[in-house]
KOLKELUM-827450 format. One line per field, with one value per residue (C-alpha): residue in one letter; x, y, z. Coordinates in steps of 0.05 Angstrom, whole numbers, plus 5000, padded with zeros to 4 digits. Layout:
<nodes>
type	A:...
px	X:...
py	Y:...
pz	Z:...
</nodes>
This chain:
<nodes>
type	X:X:X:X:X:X:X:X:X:X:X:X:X:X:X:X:X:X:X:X:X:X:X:X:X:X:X:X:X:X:X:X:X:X:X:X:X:X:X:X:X:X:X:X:X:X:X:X:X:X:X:X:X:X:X:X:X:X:X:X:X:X:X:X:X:X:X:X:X:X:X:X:X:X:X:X:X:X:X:X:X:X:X:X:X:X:X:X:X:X:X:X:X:X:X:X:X:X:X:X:X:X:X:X:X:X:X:X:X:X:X:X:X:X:X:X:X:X:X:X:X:X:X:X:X:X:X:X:X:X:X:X:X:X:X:X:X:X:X:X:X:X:X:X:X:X:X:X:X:X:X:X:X:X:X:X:X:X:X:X:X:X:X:X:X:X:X:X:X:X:X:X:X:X:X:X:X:X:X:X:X:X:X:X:X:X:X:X:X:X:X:X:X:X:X:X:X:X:X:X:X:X:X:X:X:X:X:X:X:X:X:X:X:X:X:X:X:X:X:X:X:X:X:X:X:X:X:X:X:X:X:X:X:X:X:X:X:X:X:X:X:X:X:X:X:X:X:X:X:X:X:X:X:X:X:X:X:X:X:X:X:X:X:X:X:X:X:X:X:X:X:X:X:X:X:X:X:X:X:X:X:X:X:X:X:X:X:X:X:X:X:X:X:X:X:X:X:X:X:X:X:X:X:X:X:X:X:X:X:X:X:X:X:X:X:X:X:X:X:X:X:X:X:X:X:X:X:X:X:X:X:X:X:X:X:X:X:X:X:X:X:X:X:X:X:X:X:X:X:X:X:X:X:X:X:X:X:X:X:X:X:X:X:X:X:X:X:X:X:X:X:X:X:X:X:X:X:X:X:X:X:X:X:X:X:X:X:X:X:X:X:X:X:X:X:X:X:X:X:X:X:X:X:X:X:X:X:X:X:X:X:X:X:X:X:X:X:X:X:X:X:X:X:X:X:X:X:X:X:X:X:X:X:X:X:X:X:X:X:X:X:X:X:X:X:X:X:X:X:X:X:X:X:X:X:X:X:X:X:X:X:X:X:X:X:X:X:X:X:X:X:X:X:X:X:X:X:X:X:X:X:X:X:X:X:X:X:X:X
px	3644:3664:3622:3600:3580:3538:3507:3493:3467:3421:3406:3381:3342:3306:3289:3253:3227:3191:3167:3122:3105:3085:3064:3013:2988:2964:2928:2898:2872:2851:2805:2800:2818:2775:2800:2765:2782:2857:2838:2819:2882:2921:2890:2901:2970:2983:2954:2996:3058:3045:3050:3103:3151:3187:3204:3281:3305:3366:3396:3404:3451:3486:3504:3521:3555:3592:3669:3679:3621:3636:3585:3560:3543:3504:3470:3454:3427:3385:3353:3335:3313:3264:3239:3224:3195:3149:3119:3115:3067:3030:3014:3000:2947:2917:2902:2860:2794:2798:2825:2762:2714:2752:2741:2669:2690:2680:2720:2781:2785:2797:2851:2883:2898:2922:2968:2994:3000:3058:3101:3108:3147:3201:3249:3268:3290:3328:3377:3403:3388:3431:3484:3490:3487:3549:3591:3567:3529:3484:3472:3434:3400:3368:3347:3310:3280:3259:3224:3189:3158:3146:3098:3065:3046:3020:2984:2948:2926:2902:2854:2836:2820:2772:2744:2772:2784:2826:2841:2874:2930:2933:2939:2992:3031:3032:3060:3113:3135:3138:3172:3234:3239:3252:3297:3339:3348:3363:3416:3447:3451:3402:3401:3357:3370:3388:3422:3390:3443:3426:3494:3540:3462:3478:3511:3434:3396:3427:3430:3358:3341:3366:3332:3271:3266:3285:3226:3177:3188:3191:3129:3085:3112:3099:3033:2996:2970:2927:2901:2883:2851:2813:2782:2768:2742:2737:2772:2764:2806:2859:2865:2872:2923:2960:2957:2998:3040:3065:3072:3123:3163:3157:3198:3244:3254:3280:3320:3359:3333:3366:3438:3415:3436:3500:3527:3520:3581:3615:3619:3633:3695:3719:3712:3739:3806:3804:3793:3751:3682:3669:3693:3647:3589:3589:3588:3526:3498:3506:3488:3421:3400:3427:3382:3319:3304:3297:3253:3216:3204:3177:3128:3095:3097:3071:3028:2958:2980:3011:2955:2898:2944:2972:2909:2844:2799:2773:2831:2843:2839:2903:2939:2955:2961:3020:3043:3063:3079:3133:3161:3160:3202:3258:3277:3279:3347:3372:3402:3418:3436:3406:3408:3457:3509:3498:3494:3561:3592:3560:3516:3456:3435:3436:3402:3343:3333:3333:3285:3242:3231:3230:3166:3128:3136:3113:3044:3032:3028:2983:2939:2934:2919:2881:2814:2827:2825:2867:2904:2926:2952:2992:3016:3032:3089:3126:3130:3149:3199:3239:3235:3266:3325:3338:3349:3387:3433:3471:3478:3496:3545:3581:3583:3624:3670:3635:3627:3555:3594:3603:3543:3501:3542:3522:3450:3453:3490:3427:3381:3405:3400:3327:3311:3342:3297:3233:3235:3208:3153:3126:3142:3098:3037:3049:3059:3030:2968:2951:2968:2888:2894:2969:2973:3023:3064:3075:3092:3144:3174:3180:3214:3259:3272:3291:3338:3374:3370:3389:3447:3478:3470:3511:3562:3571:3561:3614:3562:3610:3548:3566:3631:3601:3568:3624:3658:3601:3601:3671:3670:3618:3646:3710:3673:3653:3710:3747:3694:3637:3694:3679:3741:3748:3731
py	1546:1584:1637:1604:1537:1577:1608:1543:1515:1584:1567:1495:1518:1576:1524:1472:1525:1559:1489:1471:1544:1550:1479:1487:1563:1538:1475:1521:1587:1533:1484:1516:1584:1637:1717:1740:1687:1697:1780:1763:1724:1784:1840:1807:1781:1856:1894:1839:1856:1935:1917:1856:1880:1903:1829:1824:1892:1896:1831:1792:1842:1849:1784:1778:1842:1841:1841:1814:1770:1744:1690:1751:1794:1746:1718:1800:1804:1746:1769:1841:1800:1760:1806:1870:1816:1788:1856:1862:1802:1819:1887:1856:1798:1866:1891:1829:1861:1929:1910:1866:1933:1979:1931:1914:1838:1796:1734:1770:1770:1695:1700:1763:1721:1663:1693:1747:1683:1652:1721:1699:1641:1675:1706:1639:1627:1698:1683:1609:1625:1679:1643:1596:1653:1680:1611:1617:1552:1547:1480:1479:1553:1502:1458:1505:1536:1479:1450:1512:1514:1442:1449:1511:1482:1413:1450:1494:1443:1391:1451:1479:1405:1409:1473:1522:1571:1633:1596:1552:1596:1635:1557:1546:1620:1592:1522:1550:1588:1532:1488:1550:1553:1477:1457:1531:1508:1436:1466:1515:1461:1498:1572:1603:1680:1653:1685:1750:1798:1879:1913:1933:1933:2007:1974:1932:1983:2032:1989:1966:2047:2044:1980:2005:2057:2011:1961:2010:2047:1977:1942:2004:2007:1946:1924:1989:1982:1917:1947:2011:1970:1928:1992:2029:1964:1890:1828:1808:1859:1845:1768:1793:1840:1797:1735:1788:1811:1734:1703:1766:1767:1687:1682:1747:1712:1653:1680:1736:1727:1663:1693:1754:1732:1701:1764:1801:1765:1771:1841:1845:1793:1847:1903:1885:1850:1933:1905:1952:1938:1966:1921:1861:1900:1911:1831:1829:1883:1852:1780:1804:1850:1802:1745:1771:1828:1779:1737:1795:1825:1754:1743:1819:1802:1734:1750:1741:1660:1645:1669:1626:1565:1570:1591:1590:1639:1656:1695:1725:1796:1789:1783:1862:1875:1825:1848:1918:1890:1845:1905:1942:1894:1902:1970:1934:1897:1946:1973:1902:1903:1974:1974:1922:1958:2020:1992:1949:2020:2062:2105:2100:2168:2177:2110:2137:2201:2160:2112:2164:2195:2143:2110:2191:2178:2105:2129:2191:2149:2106:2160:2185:2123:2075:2116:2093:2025:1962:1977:2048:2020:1960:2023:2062:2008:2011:2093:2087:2026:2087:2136:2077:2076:2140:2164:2092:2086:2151:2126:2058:2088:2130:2071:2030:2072:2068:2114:2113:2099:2031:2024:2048:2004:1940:1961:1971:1899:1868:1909:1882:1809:1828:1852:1791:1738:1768:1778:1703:1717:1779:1744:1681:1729:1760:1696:1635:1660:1728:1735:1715:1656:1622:1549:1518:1491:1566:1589:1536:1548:1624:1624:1570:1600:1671:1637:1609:1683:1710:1669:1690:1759:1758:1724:1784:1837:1806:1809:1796:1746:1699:1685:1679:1623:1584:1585:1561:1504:1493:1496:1446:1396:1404:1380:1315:1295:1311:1284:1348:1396:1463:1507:1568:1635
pz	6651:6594:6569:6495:6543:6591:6524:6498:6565:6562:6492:6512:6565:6528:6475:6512:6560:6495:6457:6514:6536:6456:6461:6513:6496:6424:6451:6509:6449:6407:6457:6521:6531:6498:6485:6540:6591:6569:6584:6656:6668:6628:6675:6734:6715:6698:6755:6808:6774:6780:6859:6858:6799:6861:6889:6858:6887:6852:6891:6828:6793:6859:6875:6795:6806:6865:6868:6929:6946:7020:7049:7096:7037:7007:7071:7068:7004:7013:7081:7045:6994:7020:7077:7016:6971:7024:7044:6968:6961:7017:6988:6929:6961:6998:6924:6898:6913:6903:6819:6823:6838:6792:6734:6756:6742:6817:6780:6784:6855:6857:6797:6830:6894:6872:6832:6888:6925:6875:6897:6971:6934:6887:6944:6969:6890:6876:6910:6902:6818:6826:6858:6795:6744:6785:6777:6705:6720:6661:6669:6738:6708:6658:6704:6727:6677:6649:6706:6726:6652:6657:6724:6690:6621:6665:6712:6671:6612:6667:6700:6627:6612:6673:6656:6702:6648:6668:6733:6693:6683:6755:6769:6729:6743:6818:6797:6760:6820:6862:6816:6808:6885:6900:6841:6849:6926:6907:6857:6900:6962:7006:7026:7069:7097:7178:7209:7188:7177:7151:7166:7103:7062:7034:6973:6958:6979:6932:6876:6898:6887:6818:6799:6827:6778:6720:6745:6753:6682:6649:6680:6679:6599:6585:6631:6625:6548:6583:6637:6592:6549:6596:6620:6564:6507:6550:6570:6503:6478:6526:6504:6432:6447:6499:6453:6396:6456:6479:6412:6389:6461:6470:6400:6417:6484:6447:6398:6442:6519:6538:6529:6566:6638:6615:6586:6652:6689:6631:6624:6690:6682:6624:6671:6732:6688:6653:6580:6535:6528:6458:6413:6454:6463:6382:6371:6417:6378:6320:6340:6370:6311:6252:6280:6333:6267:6211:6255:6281:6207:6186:6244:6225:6145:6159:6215:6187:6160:6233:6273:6234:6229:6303:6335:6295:6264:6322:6342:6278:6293:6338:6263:6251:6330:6321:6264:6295:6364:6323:6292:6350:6380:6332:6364:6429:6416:6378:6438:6481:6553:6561:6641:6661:6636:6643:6719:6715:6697:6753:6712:6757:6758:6681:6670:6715:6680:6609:6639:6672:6603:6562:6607:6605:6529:6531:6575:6530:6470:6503:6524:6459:6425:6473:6455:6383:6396:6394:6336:6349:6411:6375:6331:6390:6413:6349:6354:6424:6398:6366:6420:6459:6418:6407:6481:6497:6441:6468:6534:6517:6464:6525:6571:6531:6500:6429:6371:6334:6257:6284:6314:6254:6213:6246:6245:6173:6167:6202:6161:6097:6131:6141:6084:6048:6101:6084:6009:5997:6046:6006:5936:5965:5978:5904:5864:5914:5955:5991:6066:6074:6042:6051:6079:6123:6057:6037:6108:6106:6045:6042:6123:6097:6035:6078:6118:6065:6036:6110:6114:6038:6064:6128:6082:6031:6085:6127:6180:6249:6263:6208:6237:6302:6266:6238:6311:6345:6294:6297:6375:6373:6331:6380:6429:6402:6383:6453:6494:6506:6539:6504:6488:6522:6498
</nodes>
């Protein structure tokens, strides 16, 4: 499979994936799930994954990574695998009760387990999913996907339905488990890690080291502003700022996440054939910053409209939480690929010491800010946003052979493409309604109106995006008329 079909197979799958997983969380905030219900689930989801971030060990980007991947090596990789991510979830099932003392809440305990519970499920699944990414077999990856959001959006509206209320989701985080782990071994035909085999494990287990670090800085960056705030204000705190937290990262996730895994055995297709990775690692830049910031600038300027109209009032101060998480999230794929590549090339050591640092900044913003309340905290991930891109820029720039002119220069490309999507947004709130009092019909017509405006732009920047565009189109309408084979790119 070529690499623009696996990216469209991604594409399809991140789409459905996100309708029902958007789908489901507005019918659940607006009937059945209140903010502080939603903050149990969040703590709990958050303190598991402190313990069971741990599960993958680095075995994904190995068998991705891999030169020579012989059935032993990957009978190896799947028996570390599963016997480091079963000790994981059995550490994490030991910690149900002592997060239910520390937060003084005894309903957590029940959450807590049953969502430790869905960990002892995801080794069996690492490894076949993996095996399909390597083939670049997008189309069984979907299949996935797409089921395992299925069973967790049915599972958790039938339960809400029936009042279980933040069981609802633990619920529904277990069925979506379950659901990856039998289609992922009906797509891969069946693996399972017998015989055991350990010997020739150095190469996971150092990789493992190196994506241990990158786990651990990432989770504890990204989980610790819930778990500060559910100790320091309430669950209901935590359901406000987790419900600004999913909306911005479910719509980053799928504008620039679903390509994410395909570019992976890509790059490592250009490196092992010794073509530079520059020049392609510029087009990604450019194709995640000229669409993921316009869409990310329009959720924050029309954050106050979409929260009321998506989830009711009663979630309404979640509107300026989003509104700097969105932003925040800009600087995020400023720099895409920030690990795997610096991991294709063999820069673990430097990647660790970046990571390391960037997470001590991440926690020492918190610090400072989490006594200040929710907002300070929202505000706190948008300063950390460009700490985070300042100390990965360099070492993404040095990986890949590329100067920081053209780098800058396709930043500045997307930036103008921003600018350009949200001008009918803020023009709407001037000359149509305030942000407190826009309708759906304004909504509509100001993001339509930006894209149009978004689009013009890439054309008389020369954005490398909008001929992206034009290719994808032209690819696609290839394919129709020669039967649904996708040219090769």
């Amino acid at each position: 499979m070529s690499v623009r079909a696996a990216a469209l197979w991604a594409l399809v799958s991140q789409y459905l994936s996100f309708a029902m997983q958007f789908a489901t969380s507005i019918v659940l905030a607006r009937w059945f799930i209140t903010p502080a219900q939603l903050g149990q689930f969040s703590i709990a989801f958050a303190a598991v994954t402190l313990v069971a971030f741990l599960q993958d060990f680095g075995v994904t980007r190995y068998v991705n990574g891999e030169r020579d991947l012989t059935p032993e090596k990957l009978r190896m990789a799947f028996t570390i695998s599963v016997a480091f991510a079963w000790s994981i979830a059995l550490l994490a099932l030991a910690s149900a009760w002592p997060i239910a003392a520390f937060y003084a809440d005894p309903a957590l305990f029940g959450i807590t387990l049953i969502v430790a519970s869905s960990y002892l499920l995801v080794p069996l699944a690492i490894v076949p999913q993996a095996t399909c990414q390597r083939r670049m077999d997008y189309r069984s990856n979907a299949m996935i996907e797409i089921g395992s959001s299925v069973a967790n959006a049915a599972t958790a509206l039938v339960l809400a339905l029936l009042g279980y209320g933040a069981l609802a989701l633990a619920w529904g985080a277990f069925a979506q488990q379950a659901a990856r782990l039998v289609i992922s071994q009906w797509r891969s035909g069946g693996m399972l890690p017998w015989p055991l085999r350990v010997s020739e494990a150095r190469a996971v287990l150092a990789l493992g080291g190196t994506n241990t670090v990158q786990v651990v800085c990432q989770t504890v960056s990204s989980r610790a502003p819930e778990l500060a705030l559910g100790a320091v204000v309430g669950n209901a705190a935590v359901g406000l700022f987790s419900r600004a937290t999913g909306l911005a990262l479910q719509l980053r996730t799928l504008i620039a996440g679903a390509v994410t895994g395909v570019f992976y055995p890509a790059f490592r297709r250009l490196r092992d054939s010794g073509e530079p990775l520059g020049p392609p690692y510029l087009r990604v830049v450019a194709a995640y910053t000229g669409v993921t910031w316009p869409a990310m600038a329009g959720i924050a300027v029309l954050a106050d409209p979409v929260v009321r109209l998506l989830y009711g009032e009663r979630w309404m101060e979640a509107a300026p939480l989003l509104a700097w998480v969105a932003f925040a999230q800009m600087f995020q794929v400023a720099v895409p690929l920030n690990a795997d590549l610096p991991l294709l090339l063999g820069r673990h050591r430097t990647l660790m010491r970046v990571m390391v640092l960037e997470t001590i900044a991440s926690i020492a913003l918190l610090a400072v800010t989490a006594p200040f309340g929710l907002l300070w905290v929202a505000i706190s991930r948008a300063i950390h946003g460009i700490v985070w891109v300042a100390m990965y820029a360099p070492l993404l720039c040095r990986s890949v052979g590329l100067g920081a002119r053209p780098l800058i220069a396709t930043w500045m490309k997307g930036a103008v493409a921003t600018v350009a999507a949200i001008v009918p947004a803020l023009a709407g709130f001037v000359f149509w309604a305030p942000p407190g009092e826009a309708g759906f019909l304004q909504v509509l017509a100001t993001a339509c109106a930006g894209v149009a405006l978004w689009f013009v732009a890439l054309v008389v920047t020369a954005h490398p995006l909008h001929r992206e565009l034009v290719e994808l189109a032209a690819s696609t309408l290839a394919s129709r008329r020669t039967g649904g084979q996708l040219p090769a790119r």
